[in-house]
C-alpha positions in Angstrom: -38.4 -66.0 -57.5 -34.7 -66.4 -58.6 -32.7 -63.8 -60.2 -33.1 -64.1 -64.3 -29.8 -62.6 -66.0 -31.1 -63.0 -69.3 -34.4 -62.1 -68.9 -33.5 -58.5 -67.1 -31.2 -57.8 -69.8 -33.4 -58.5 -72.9 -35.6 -56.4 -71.1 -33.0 -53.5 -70.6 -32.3 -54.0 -74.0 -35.9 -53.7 -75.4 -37.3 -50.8 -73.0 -33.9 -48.5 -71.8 -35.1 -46.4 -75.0 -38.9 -46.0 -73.8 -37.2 -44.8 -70.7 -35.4 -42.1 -72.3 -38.3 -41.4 -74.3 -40.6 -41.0 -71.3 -37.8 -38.9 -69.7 -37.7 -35.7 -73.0 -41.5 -35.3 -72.0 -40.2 -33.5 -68.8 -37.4 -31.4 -70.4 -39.2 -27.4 -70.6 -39.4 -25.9 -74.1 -36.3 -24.5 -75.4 -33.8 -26.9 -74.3 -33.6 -29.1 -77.7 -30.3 -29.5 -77.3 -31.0 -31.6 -73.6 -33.1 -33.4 -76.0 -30.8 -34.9 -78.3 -28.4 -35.0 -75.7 -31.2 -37.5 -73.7 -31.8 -39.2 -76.6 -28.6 -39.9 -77.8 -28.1 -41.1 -74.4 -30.5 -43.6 -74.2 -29.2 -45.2 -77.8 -25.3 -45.4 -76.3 -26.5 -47.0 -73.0 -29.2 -49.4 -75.5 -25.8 -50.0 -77.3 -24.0 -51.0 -74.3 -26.6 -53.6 -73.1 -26.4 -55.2 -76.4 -22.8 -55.7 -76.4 -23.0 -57.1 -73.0 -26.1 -59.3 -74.0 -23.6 -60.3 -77.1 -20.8 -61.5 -75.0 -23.4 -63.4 -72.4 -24.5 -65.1 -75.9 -21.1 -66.5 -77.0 -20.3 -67.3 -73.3 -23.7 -69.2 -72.9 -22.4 -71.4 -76.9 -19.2 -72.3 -75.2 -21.3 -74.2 -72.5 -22.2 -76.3 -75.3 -18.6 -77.7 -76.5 -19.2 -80.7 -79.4 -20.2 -84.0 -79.4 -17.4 -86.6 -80.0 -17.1 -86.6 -83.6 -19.3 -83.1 -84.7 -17.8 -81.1 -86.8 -20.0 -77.7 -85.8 -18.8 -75.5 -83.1 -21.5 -76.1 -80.8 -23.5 -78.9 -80.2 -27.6 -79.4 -80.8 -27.9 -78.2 -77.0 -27.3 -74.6 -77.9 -30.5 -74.3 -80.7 -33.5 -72.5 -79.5 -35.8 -75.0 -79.7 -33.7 -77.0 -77.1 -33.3 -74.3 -74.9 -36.5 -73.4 -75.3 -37.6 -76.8 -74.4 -35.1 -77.6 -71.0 -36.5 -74.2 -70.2 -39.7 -75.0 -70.2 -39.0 -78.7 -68.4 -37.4 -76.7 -65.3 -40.1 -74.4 -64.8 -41.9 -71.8 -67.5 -37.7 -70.0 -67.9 -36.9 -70.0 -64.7 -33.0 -68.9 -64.4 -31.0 -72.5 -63.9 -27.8 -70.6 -62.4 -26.8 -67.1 -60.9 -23.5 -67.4 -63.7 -24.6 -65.1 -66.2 -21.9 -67.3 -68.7 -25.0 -70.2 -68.2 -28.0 -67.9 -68.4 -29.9 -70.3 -71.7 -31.3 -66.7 -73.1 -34.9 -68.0 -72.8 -37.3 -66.2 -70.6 -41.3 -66.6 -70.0 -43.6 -64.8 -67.9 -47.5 -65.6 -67.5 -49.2 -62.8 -69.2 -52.8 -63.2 -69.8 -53.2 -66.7 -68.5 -57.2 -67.2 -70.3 -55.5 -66.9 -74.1 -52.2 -68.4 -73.1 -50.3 -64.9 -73.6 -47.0 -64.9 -72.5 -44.4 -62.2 -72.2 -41.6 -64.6 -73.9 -38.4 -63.4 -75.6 -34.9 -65.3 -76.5 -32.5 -65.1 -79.2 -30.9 -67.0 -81.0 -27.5 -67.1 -84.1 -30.2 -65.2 -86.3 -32.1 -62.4 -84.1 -28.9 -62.0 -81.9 -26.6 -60.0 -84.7 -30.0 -58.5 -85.8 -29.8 -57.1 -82.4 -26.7 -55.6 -82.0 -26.8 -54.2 -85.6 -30.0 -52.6 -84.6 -28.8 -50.3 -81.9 -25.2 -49.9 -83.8 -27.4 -48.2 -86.5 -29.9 -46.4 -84.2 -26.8 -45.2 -82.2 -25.1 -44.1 -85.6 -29.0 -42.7 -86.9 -29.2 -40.4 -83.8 -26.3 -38.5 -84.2 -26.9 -38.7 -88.3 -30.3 -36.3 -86.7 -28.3 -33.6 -84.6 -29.0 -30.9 -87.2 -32.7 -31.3 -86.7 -34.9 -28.6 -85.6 -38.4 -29.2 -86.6 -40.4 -30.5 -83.2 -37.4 -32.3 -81.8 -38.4 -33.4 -78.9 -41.6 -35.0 -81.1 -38.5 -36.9 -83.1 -36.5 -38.1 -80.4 -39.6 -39.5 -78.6 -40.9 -41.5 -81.7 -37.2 -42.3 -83.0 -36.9 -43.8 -78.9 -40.2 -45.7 -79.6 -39.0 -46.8 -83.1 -36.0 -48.4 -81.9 -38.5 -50.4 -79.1 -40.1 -52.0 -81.5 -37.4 -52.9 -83.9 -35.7 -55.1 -81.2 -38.9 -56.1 -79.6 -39.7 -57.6 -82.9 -36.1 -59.7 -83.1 -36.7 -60.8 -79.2 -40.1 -62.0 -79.4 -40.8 -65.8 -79.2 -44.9 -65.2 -78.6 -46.4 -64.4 -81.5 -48.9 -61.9 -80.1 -46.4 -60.2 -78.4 -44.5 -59.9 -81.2 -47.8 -58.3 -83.7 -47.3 -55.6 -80.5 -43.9 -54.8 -80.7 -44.4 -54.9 -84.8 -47.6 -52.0 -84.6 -45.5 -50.2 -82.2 -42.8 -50.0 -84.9 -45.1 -49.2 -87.8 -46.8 -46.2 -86.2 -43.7 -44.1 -85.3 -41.7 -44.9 -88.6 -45.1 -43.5 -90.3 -44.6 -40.2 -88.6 -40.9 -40.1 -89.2 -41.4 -40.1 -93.0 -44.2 -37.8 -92.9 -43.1 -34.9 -91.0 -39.0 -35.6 -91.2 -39.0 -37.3 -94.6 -37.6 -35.9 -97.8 -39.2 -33.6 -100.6 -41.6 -36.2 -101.2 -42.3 -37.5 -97.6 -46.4 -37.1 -97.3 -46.4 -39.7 -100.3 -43.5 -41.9 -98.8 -45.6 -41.8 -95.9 -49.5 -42.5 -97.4 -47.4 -45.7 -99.6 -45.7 -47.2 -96.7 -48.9 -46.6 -94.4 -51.0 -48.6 -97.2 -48.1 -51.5 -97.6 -47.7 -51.7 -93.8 -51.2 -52.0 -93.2 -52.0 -54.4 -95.9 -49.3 -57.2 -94.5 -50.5 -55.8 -91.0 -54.0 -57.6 -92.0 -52.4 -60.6 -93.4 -49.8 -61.1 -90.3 -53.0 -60.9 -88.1 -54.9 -63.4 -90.4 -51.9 -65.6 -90.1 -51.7 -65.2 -86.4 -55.2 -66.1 -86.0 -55.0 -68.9 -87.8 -52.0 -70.2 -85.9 -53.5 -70.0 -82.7 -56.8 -72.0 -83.5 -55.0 -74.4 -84.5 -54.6 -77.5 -82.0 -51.2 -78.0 -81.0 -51.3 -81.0 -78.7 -49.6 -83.4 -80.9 -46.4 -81.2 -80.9 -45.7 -80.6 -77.6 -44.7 -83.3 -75.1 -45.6 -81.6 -72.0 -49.4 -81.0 -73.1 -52.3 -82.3 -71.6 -53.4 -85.1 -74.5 -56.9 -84.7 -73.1 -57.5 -81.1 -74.0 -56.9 -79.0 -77.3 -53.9 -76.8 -77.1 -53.7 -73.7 -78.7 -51.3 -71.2 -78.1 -49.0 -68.0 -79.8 -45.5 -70.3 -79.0 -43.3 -69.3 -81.8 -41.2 -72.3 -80.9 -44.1 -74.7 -80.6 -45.7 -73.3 -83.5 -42.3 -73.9 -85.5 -42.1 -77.6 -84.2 -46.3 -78.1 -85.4 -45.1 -76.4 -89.0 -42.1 -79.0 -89.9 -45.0 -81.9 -88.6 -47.4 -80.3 -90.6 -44.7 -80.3 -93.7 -43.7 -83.8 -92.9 -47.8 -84.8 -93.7 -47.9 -82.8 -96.9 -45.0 -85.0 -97.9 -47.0 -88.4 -97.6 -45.1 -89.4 -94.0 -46.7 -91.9 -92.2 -49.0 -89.9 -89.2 -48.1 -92.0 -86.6 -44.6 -91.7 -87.3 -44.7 -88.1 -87.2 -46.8 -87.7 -84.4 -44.2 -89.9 -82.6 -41.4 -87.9 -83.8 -43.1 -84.8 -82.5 -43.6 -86.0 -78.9 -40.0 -86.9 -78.6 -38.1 -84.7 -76.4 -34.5 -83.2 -77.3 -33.0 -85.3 -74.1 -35.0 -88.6 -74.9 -34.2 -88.3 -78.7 -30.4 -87.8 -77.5 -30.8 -91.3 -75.7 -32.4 -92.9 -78.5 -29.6 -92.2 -81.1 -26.4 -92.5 -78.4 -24.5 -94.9 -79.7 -24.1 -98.3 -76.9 -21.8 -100.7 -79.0 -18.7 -99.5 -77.6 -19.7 -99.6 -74.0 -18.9 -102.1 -71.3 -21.7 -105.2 -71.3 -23.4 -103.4 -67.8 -23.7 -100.3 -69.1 -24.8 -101.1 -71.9 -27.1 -103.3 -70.8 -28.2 -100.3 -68.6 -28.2 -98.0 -71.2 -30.9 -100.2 -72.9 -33.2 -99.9 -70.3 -33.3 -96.5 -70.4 -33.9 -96.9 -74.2 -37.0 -99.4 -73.5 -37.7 -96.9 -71.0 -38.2 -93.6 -73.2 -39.6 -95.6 -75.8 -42.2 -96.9 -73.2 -43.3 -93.0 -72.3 -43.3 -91.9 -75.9 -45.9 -94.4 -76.7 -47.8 -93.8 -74.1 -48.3 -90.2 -75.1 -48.9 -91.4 -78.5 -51.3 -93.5 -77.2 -52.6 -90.8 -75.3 -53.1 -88.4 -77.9 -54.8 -90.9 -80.6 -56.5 -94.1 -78.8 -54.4 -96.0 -81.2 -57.3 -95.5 -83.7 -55.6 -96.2 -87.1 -57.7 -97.1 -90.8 -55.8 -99.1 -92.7 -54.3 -96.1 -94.9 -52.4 -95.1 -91.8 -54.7 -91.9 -91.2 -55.4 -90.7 -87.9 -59.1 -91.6 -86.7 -59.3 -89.8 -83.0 -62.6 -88.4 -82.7 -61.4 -85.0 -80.8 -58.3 -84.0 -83.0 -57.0 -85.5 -86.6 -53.4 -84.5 -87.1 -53.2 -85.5 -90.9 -56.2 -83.1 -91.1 -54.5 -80.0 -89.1 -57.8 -78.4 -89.6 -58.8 -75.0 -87.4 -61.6 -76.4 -85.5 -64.1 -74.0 -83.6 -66.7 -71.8 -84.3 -64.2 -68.7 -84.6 -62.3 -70.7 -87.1 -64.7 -71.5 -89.2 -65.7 -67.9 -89.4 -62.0 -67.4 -90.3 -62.4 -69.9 -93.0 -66.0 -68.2 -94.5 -63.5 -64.8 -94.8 -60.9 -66.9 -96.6 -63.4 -68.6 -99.0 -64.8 -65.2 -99.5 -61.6 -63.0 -100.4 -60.8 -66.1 -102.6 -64.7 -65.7 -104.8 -64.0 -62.0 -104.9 -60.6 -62.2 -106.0 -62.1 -64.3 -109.0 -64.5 -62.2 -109.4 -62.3 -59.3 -109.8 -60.1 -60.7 -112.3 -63.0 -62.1 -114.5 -65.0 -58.8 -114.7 -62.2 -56.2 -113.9 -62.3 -53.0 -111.7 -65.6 -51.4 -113.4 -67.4 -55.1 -114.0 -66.7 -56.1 -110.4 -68.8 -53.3 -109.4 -71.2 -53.9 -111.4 -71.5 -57.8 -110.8 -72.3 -56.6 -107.1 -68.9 -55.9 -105.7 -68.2 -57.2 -102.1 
C-alpha cells in the first residue's frame, strides 16, 4: 500500500491529542504541573499539524489553476465532491503521488465492510479554517486553564478528548463515523461544565446534557434514515442490480440535490441522468469543440457520442427504460421519484415517525395534564 500524505496527517491531526491524553494517565500524583505541561504539549504540536495540513491545502488548490475564461481562483476540479469522486475512480483514496503539494485531501479505509462503514475524512474551503481555528483556540484554551487545580489531570485528559472530537467532527465524510466523533465531544464537554464550570455549572451541565441529547436522537433518526435509503441512482460506480445504501456524506449530498431536483417537478429521467454523470464525462460534454481544427473535432465528438453512449446505458441499467406517460419512474426494484426507505427496518422507522407525529397532536389538543389522561404514549 502506497504512502497517503493526507491521510496520515488528518489522522495526526485528529488523534496527536488522544495521545497526550493517554500519556497524563502515567504521570504519578503530585506532578500537576507535568500535566499541564503534557497537555499543553499535545495542543502546540495538534497546532503545528494543522498549519502544515493548511499549507498542504492551498498547495493542493494551486494544482487546480482556471479554466480559460473562469473568473474563480480555482477550477471545479478542486471541490470535494470531485476529489472525492477521482478518488474513488483510482482506487477507494489511494494516494495518486508521493508530492505532498498533489495529495487531493480525501482518504478512505474499509472499516466494517457488512454496513459499508468506512473510516473516511477530507476537507474542504469550509471544514479546513474550521480546523485550524479549532486547535488555535484549544491551544489559546489550555493555557487560558493553567491556574486550575481541581483534578487536573481529570481536565487535561477530557479537555485532550474534547478537542478529538471537535476536529473529528469537521474531518468526517462518513456519517457514522462522524455520530462517533460527535458523542465523543458531547460527553467530555458535559463534565467540563459540571465539575469546572462557573457558579452555576451543575445546571449548565443538566441543560446542555438534555439539548445535546435531544438533537443526539434526532441526528441518529436522521442518520438512519439516510442510510436505508437506496442510493444506486446517484452514484455512477454502483452496481445497478443491487440497492446501495451507505453513510457517504458526499454521496448522500449528490442523492439530496437529486432528491431536491424531484420536489421541484424535474423530469426523473432527466435527473437520474444528471446524477450518473461523472465530473470528467460532464467536463467532456460541455467542452466547447467549435473553435477546434475539423479532426479534432471531429474526434472530440466521438468521445461525446461515446460518454453519452455509457451514460445511457447506466440509465438503462438502473430503470429498464420503464417510463408512464407522466414521466414517473416504473422499475419494480427502486422508484427514484418515490425516494422512499424501503425494508423492514424502515418501515419500523416510519411507524416511530407516524407515532411522535399522533402524539405530538395529541399533546397539543389535550395539553400536558389531558395528554395523560387521554392515555399518554
Amino acid at each position: 500500500m502506497e504512502f497517503e500524505y493526507d491521510l496520515v496527517l488528518m489522522s495526526l491531526v485528529i488523534f496527536i491529542p488522544t495521545v497526550f491524553a493517554l500519556l497524563l494517565m502515567l504521570f504519578p500524583r503530585g506532578s500537576e504541573n507535568g500535566m499541564r505541561w503534557c497537555a499543553l504539549f499535545g495542543t502546540a504540536l495538534t497546532l503545528l499539524a494543522s498549519i502544515l495540513m493548511f499549507i498542504s491545502y492551498l498547495l493542493m488548490l494551486d494544482s487546480y489553476p482556471p479554466d480559460r475564461g473562469e473568473t474563480s481562483t480555482h477550477n471545479a476540479g478542486s471541490n470535494l465532491d470531485a476529489r472525492a469522486e477521482k478518488a474513488a475512480q483510482a482506487g477507494a483514496g489511494v494516494a495518486k503521488s508521493e508530492s505532498m503539494s498533489t495529495s487531493d485531501w480525501v482518504a478512505r479505509r474499509q472499516w466494517i465492510r457488512q454496513f459499508n462503514i468506512d473510516y473516511y475524512l477530507g476537507t474542504d474551503g469550509i471544514s479546513m479554517p474550521l480546523v485550524l481555528l479549532t486547535t488555535v483556540l484549544s491551544f489559546l484554551a489550555m493555557l487560558a486553564s493553567w491556574n486550575i487545580e481541581k483534578h487536573v489531570r481529570g481536565y487535561c485528559i477530557l479537555f485532550l478528548i474534547l478537542e478529538t472530537g471537535m476536529l473529528g467532527t469537521f474531518l468526517a465524510l462518513d456519517f457514522f463515523l462522524f455520530y462517533i466523533f460527535w458523542e465523543v465531544m458531547l460527553l467530555p464537554m458535559y463534565f467540563l461544565i459540571g465539575v469546572w464550570g462557573g457558579p452555576r455549572r451543575e445546571y449548565a451541565a443538566i441543560k446542555f446534557f438534555l439539548f445535546t441529547l435531544l438533537g443526539s436522537v434526532f441526528i441518529l433518526i436522521a442518520m438512519l434514515a439516510f442510510y436505508f435509503t437506496d442510493v444506486r441512482d446517484f452514484d455512477p460506480a454502483a452496481d445497478p442490480s443491487k440497492p446501495k445504501h451507505t453513510f457517504d456524506v458526499v454521496v448522500l449530498q449528490r442523492a439530496g440535490s437529486g432528491a431536491s431536483k424531484l420536489i421541484k417537478g424535474e423530469n426523473p429521467e432527466k435527473v437520474l441522468e444528471e446524477s450518473l454523470v461523472t465530473r470528467n464525462e460532464r467536463q467532456t460534454l460541455e467542452e466547447n469543440i467549435s473553435d477546434l481544427p475539423a479532426e479534432a473535432r471531429e474526434a472530440h465528438q466521438k468521445k461525446i457520442d461515446d460518454v453519452k453512449k455509457t451514460v445511457k446505458e447506466r440509465v438503462d441499467a438502473r430503470t429498464g427504460r420503464r417510463f408512464a406517460q407522466d414521466g414517473r419512474l416504473r422499475h419494480p426494484a427502486h422508484r427514484l421519484s418515490d425516494l422512499s426507505l424501503g425494508g423492514r427496518k424502515s418501515r419500523l422507522l416510519g411507524m416511530f415517525i407516524r407515532h411522535y407525529q399522533h402524539c405530538l397532536r395529541r399533546f397539543r389538543r389535550h395539553g400536558p395534564d389531558g395528554f395523560q389522561e387521554a392515555g399518554g404514549l
